[in-house]
Backbone bond lengths (Angstrom), bond angles and torsions (degrees), N, CA, C in turn:
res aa  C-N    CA-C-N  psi(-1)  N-CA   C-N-CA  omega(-1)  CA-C   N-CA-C  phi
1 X - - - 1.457 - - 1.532 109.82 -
2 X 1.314 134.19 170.95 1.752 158.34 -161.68 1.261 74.74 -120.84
3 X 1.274 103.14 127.53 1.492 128.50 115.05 1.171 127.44 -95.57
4 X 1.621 136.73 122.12 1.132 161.53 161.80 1.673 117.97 -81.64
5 X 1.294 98.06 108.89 1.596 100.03 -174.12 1.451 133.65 -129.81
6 X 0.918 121.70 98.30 1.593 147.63 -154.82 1.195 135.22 -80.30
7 X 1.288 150.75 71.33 1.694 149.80 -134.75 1.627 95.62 -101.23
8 X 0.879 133.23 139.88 1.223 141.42 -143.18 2.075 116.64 -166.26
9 X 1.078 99.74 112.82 1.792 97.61 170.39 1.451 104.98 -145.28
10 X 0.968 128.24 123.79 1.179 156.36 171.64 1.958 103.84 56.96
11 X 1.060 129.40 56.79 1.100 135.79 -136.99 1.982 108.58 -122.74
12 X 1.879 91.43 26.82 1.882 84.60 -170.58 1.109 127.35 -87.81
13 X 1.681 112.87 19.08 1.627 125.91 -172.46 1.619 97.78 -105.34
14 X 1.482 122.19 -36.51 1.280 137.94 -176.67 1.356 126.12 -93.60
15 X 1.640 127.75 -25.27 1.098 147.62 146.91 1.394 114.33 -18.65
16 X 1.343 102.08 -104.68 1.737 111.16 168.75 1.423 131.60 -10.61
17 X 1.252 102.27 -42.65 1.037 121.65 -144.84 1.909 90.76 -89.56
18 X 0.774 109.59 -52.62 1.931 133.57 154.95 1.399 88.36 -22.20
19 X 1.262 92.67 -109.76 1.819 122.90 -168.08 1.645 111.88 -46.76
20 X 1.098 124.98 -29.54 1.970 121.72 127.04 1.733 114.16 -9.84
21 X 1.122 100.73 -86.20 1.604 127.04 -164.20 1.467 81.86 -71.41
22 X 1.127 147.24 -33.64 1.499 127.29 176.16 1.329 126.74 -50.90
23 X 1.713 100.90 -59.54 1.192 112.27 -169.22 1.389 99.63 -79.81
24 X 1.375 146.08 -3.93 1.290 126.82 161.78 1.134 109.73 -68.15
25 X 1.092 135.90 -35.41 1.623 128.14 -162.01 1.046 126.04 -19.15
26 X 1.314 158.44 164.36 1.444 166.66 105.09 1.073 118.20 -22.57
27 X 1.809 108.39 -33.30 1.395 92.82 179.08 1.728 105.42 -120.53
28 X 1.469 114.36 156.74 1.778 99.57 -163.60 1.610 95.59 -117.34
29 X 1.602 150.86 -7.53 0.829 127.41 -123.49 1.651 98.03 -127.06
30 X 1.669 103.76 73.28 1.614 111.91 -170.85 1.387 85.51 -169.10
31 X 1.235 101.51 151.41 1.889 134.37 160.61 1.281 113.96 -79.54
32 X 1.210 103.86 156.54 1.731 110.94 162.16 1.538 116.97 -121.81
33 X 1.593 110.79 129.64 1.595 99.59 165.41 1.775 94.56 -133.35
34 X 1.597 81.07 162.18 1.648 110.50 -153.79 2.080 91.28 -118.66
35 X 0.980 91.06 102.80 1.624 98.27 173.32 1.538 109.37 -83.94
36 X 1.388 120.23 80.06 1.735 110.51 177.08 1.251 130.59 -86.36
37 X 1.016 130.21 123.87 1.717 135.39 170.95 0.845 147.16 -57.63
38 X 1.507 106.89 30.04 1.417 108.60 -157.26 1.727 129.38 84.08
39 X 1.246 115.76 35.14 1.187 102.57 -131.09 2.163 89.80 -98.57
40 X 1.296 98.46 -175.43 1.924 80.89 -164.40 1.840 94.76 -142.62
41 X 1.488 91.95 6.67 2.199 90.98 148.72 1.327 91.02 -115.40
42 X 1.548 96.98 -152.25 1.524 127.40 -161.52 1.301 132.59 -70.53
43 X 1.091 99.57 0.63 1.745 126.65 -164.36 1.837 93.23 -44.63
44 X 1.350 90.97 -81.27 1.940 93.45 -170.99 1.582 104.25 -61.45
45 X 1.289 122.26 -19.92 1.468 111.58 163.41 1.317 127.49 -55.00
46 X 1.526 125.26 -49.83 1.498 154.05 -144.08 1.585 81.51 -102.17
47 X 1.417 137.99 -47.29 1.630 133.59 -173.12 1.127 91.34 -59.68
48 X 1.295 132.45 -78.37 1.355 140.84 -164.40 1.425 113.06 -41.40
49 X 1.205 117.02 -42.60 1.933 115.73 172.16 1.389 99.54 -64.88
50 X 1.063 102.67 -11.41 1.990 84.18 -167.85 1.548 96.21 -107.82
51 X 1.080 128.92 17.07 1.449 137.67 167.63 1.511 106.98 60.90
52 X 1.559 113.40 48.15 1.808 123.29 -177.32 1.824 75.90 -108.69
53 X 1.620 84.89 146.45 1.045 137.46 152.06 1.651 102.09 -31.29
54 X 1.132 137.41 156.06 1.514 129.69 166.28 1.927 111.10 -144.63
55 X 1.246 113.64 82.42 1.398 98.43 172.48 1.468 126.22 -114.61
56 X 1.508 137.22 165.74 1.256 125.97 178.02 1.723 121.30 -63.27
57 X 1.541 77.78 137.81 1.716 83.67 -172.55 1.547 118.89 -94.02
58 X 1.673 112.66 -122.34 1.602 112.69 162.92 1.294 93.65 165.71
59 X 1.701 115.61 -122.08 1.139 137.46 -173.54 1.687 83.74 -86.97
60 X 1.784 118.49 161.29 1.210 132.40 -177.36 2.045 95.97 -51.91
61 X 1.330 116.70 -72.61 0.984 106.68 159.37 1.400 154.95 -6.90
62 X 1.222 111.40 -65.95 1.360 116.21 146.71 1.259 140.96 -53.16
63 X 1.307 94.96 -55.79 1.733 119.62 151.48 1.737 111.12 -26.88
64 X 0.928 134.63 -69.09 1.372 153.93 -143.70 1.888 92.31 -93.83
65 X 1.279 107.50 -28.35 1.672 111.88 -166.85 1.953 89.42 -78.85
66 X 1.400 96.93 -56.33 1.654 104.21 -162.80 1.839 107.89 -54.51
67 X 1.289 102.21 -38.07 1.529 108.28 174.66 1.406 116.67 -64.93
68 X 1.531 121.81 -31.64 0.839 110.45 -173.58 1.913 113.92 -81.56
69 X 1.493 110.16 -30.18 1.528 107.02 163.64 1.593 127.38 -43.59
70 X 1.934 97.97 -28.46 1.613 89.44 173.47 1.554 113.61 -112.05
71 X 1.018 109.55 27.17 1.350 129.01 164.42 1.538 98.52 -44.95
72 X 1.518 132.83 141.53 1.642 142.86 137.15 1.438 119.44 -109.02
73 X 1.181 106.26 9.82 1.582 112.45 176.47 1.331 107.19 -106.72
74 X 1.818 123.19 145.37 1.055 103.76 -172.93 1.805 94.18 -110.66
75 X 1.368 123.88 21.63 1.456 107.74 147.65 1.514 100.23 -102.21
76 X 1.577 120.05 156.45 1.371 133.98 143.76 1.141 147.89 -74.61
77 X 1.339 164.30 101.02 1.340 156.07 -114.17 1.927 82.06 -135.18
78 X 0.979 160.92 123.76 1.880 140.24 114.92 1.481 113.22 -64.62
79 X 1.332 113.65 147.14 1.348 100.84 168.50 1.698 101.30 -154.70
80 X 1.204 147.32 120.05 1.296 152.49 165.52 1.661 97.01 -31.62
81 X 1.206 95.78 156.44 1.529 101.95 -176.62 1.725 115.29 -103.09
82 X 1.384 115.52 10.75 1.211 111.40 -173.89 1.980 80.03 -128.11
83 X 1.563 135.11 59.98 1.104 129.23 133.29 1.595 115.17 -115.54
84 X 1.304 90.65 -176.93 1.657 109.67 174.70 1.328 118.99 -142.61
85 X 1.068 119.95 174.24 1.598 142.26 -170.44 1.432 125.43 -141.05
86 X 1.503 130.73 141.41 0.528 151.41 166.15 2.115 104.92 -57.48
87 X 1.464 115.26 168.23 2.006 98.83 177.48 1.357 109.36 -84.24
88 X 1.850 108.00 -17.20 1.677 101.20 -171.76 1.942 94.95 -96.90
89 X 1.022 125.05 31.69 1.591 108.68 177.09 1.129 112.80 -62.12
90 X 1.433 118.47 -53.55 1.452 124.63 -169.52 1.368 104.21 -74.20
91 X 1.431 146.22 -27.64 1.280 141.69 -172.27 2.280 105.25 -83.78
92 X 1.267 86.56 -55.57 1.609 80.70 -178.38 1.727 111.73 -83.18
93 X 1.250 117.09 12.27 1.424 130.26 -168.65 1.875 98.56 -98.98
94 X 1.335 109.15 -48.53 2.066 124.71 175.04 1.336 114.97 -82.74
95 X 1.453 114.69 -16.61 1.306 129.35 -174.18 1.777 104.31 -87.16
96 X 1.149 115.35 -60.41 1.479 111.84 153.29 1.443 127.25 -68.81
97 X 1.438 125.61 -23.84 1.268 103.51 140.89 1.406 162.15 -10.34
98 X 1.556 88.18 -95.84 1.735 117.28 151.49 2.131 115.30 -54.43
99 X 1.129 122.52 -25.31 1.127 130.96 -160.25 2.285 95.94 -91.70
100 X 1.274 86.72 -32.50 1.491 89.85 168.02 1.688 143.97 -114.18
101 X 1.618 85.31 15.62 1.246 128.00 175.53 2.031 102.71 39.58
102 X 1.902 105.80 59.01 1.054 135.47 170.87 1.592 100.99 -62.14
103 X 1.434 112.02 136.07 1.469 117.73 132.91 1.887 136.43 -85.26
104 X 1.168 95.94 -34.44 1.309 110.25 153.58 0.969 111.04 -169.63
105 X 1.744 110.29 166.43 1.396 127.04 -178.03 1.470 118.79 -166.66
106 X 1.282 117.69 168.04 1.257 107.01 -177.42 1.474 123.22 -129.44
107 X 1.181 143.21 -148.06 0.989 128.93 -153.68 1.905 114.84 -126.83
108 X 1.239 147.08 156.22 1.488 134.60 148.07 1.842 106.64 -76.00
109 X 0.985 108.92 148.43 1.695 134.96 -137.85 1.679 77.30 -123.48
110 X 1.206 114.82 141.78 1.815 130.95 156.90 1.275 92.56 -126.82
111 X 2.353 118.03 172.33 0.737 95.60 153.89 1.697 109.04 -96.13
112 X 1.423 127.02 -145.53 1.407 125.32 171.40 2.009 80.40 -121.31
113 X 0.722 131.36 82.36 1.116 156.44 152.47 1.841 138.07 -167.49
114 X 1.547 113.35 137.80 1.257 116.21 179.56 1.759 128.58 -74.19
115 X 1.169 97.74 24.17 1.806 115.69 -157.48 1.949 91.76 -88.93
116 X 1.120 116.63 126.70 1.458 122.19 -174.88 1.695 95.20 -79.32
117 X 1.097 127.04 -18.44 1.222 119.92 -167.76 2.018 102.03 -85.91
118 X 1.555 120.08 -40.62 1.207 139.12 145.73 1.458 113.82 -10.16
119 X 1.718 89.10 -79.37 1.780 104.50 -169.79 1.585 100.82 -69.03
120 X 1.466 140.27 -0.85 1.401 119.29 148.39 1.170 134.95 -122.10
121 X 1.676 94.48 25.07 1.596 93.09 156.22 1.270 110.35 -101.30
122 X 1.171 138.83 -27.29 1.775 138.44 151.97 1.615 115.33 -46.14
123 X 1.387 102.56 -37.82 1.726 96.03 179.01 1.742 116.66 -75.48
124 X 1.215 100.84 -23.65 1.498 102.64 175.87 1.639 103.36 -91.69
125 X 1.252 114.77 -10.25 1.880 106.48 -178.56 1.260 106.51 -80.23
126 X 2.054 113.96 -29.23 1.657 120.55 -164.98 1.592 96.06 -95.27
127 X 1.437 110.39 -27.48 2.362 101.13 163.36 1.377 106.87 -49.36
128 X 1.543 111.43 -46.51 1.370 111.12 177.57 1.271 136.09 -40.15
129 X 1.551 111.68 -66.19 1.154 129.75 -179.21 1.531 117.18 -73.28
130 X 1.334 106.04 -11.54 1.920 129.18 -173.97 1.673 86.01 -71.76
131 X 1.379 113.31 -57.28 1.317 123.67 -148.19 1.600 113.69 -87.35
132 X 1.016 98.29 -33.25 1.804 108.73 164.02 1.562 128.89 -99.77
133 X 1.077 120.46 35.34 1.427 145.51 -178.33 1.213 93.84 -95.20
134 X 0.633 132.95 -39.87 2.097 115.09 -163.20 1.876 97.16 -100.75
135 X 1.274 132.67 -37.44 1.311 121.16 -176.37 1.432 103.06 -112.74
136 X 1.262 156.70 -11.90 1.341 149.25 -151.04 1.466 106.82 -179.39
137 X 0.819 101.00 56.94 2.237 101.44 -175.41 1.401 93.48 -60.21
138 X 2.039 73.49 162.24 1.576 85.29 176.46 1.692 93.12 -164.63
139 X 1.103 137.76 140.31 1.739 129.70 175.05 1.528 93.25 -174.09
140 X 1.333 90.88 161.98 1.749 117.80 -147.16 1.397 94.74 -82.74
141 X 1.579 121.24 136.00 1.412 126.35 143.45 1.441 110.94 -17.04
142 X 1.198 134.77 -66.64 1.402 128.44 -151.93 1.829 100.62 -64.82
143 X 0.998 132.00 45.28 1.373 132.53 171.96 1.803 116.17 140.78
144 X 1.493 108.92 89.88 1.394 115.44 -175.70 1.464 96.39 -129.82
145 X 1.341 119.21 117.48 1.567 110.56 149.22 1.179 145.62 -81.95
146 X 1.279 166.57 127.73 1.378 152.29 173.85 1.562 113.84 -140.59
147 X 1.848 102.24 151.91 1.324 97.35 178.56 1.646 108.45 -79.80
148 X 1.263 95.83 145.74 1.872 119.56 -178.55 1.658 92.37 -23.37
149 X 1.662 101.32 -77.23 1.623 102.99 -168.09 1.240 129.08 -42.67
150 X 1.646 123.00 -34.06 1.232 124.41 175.09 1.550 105.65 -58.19
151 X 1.606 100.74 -43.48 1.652 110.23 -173.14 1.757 105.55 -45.85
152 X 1.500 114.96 -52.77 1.351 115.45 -166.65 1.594 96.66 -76.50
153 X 1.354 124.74 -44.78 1.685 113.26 179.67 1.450 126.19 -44.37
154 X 1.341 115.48 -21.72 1.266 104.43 -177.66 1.487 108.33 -126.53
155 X 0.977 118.02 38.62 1.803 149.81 -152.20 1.710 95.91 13.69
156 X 1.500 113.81 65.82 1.665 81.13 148.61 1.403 102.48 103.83
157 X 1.205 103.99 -175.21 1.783 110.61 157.82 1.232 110.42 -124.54
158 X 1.863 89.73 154.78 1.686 90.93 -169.09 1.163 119.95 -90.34
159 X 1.339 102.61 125.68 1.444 118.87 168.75 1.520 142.34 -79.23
160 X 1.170 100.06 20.41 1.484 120.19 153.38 1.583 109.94 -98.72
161 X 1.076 133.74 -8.90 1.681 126.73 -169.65 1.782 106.91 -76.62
162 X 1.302 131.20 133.54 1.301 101.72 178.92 1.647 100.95 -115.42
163 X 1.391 114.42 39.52 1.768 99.49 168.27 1.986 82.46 166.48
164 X 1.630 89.45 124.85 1.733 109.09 -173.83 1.188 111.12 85.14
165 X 1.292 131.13 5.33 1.611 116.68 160.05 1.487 139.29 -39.07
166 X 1.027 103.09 -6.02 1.732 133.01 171.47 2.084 108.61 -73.91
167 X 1.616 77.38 -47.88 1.777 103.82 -165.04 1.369 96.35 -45.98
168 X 1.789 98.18 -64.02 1.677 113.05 -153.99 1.656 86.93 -67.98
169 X 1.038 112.95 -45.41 1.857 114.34 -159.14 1.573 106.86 -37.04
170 X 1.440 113.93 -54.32 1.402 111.34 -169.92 1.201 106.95 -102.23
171 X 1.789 131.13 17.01 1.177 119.73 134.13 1.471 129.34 -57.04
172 X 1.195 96.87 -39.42 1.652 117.17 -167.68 1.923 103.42 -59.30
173 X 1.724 102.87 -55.87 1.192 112.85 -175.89 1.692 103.18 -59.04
174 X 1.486 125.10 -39.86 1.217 102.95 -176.54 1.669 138.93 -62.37
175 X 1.739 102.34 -0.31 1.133 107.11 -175.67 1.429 102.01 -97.12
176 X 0.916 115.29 13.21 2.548 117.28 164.35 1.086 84.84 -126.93
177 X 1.161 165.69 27.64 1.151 140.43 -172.49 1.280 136.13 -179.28
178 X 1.419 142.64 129.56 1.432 130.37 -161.52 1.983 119.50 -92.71
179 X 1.072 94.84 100.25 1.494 123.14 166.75 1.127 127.89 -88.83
180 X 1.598 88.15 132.24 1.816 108.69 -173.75 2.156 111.99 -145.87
181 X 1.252 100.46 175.69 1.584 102.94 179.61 1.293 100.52 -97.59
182 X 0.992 127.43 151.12 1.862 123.45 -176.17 1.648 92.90 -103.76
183 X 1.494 96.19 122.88 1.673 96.78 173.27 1.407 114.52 -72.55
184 X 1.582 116.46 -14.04 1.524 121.16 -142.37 1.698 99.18 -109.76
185 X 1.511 110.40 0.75 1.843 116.21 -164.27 1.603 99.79 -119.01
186 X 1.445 134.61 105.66 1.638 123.94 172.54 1.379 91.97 -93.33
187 X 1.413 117.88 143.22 1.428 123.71 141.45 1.369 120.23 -105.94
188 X 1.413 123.92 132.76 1.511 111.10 171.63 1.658 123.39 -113.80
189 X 0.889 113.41 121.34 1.939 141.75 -168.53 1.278 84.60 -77.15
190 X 1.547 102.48 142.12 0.891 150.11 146.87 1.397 126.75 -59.34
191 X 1.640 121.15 94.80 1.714 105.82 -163.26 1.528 111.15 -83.77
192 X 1.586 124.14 40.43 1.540 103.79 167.79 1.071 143.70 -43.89
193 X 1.413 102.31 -55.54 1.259 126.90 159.48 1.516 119.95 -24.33
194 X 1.325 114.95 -58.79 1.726 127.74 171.67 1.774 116.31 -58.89
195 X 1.314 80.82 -35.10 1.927 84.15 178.18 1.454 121.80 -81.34
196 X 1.682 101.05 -40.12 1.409 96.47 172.90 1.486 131.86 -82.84
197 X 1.332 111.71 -8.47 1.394 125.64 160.63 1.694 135.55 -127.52
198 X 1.231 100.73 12.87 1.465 109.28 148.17 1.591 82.84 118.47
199 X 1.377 123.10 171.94 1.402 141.92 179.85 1.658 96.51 -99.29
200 X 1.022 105.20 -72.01 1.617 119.01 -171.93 1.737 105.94 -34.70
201 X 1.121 108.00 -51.86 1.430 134.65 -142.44 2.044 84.04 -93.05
202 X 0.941 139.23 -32.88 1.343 135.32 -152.04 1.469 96.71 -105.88
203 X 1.850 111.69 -37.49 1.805 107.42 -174.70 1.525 95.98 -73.09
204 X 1.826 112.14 -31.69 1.350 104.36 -172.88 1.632 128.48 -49.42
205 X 1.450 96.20 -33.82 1.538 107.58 -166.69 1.473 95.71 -84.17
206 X 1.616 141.33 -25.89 0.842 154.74 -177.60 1.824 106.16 -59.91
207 X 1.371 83.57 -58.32 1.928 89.09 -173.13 1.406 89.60 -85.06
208 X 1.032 157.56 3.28 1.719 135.78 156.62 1.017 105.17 -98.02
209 X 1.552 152.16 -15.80 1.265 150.39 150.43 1.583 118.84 -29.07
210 X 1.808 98.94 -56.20 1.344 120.24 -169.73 1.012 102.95 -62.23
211 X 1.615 135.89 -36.25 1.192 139.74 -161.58 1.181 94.97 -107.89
212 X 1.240 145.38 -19.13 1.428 125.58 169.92 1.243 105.09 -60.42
213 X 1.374 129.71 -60.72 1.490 153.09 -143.54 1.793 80.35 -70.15
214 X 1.329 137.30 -86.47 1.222 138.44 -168.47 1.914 106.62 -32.45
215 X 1.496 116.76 -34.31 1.537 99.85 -164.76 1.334 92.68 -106.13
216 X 1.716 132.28 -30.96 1.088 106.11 177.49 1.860 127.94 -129.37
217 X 1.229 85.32 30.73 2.200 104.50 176.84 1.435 91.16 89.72
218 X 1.418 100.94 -160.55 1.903 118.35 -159.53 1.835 94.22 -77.94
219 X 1.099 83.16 154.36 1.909 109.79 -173.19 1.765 101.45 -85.68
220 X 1.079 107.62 75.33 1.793 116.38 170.45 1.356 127.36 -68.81
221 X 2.071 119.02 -9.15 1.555 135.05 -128.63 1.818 67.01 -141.03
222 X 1.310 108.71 138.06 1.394 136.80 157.21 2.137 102.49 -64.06
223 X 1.752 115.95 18.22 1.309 99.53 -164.32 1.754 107.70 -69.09
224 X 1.678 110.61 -26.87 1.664 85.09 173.91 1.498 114.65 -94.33
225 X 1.182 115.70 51.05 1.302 122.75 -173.46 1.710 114.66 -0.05
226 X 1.408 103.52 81.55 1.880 119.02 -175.20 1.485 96.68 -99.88
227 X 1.608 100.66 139.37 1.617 81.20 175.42 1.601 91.92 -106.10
228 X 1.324 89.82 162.78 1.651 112.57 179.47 1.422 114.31 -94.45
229 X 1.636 125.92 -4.19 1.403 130.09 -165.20 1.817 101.19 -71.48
230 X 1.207 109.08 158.56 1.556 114.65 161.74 1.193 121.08 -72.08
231 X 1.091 111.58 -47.97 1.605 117.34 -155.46 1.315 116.11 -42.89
232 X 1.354 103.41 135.05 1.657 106.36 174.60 1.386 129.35 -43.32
């Protein structure tokens, strides 16, 4: 079985909208858990109608760790709670999986916006991750798979990192395990993030991240001061 695992804070405009695109799927044969943060709308309300799983969350990190303890599936799905899917994601997403006899992998990133400036900052983030998949991976929270065991072998994600914990995560997994980008799975993001704090200003911290992380390991220091909050 999938486990699908979801970190979530205050998240009842973006929620739905998720677990929508879930239950269409093509393919049915996975759970959902909802890692919440405390959150002070509807979030653990709106999970609960949708018959997810509900456990305590935190930072995305944590979030993603706690779900995975109540995980019964022994693949893992993460997915940010402000993406979407297409109905065949999960079917042509396990299908190339299993077909490339993956341990984990992650996903190509759209945005959920029609902005030409959008569609090439995602196209140059998914060259990225296209191109560093075989020696140095790297792919976005909003859609990473891995098997359970790798998950527990390398305990998890670290929860000291405060920006790319995704990055290091499926670095980590690539050393048990064979990792790749799934050509056959789109997820599309939600650009809040870009709107509420500028475009310029968000790829910036993005492309000095990358280059921090390369000269001096994972980002543990609040230095690009990213916030981690949900809120729209």
């Amino acid at each position: 079985m999938l486990s699908i695992i979801i970190p979530a804070w205050n998240e009842e405009r973006y929620l739905p909208r998720l677990l929508d695109c879930l239950r269409k799927q093509s393919y049915g044969s996975y759970e959902v858990i909802v890692a919440d943060a405390g959150s002070r709308d509807r979030t653990r309300q709106i999970a609960k109608e949708y018959g997810c799983i509900v456990v305590k969350g935190g930072l995305p990190a944590a979030g993603r760790n706690n779900g995975a303890k109540k995980a019964r599936g022994d693949l893992l799905l993460f997915l940010d709670a402000d993406v979407r899917m297409n109905r065949d994601f999960l079917k042509n997403a396990l299908k190339e999986f299993n077909e490339k006899n993956l341990d984990a992998a992650g996903c190509y990133v759209h945005p959920d916006s029609d902005k030409l400036i959008d569609r090439l900052f995602f196209a140059i983030f998914n060259l990225w991750t296209s191109t560093t998949q075989y020696l140095y991976p790297n792919a976005s929270g909003g859609g990473i798979f891995c098997r359970k065991w790798i998950h527990e072998k390398i305990n998890g994600f670290d929860e000291k990192i405060r920006l790319s914990e995704d990055m290091d995560y499926v670095r980590r997994c690539s050393k048990y395990g064979k990792f790749r980008i799934l050509r056959m799975a789109d997820a599309f993001v939600s650009m809040r993030r870009f709107e509420k704090e500028g475009r310029l200003r968000v790829g910036l911290k993005l492309l000095l991240s990358a280059v921090y992380r390369l000269i001096f390991g994972e980002i543990k220091s609040d230095v690009f001061k990213y916030s981690m909050k949900y809120r729209k």
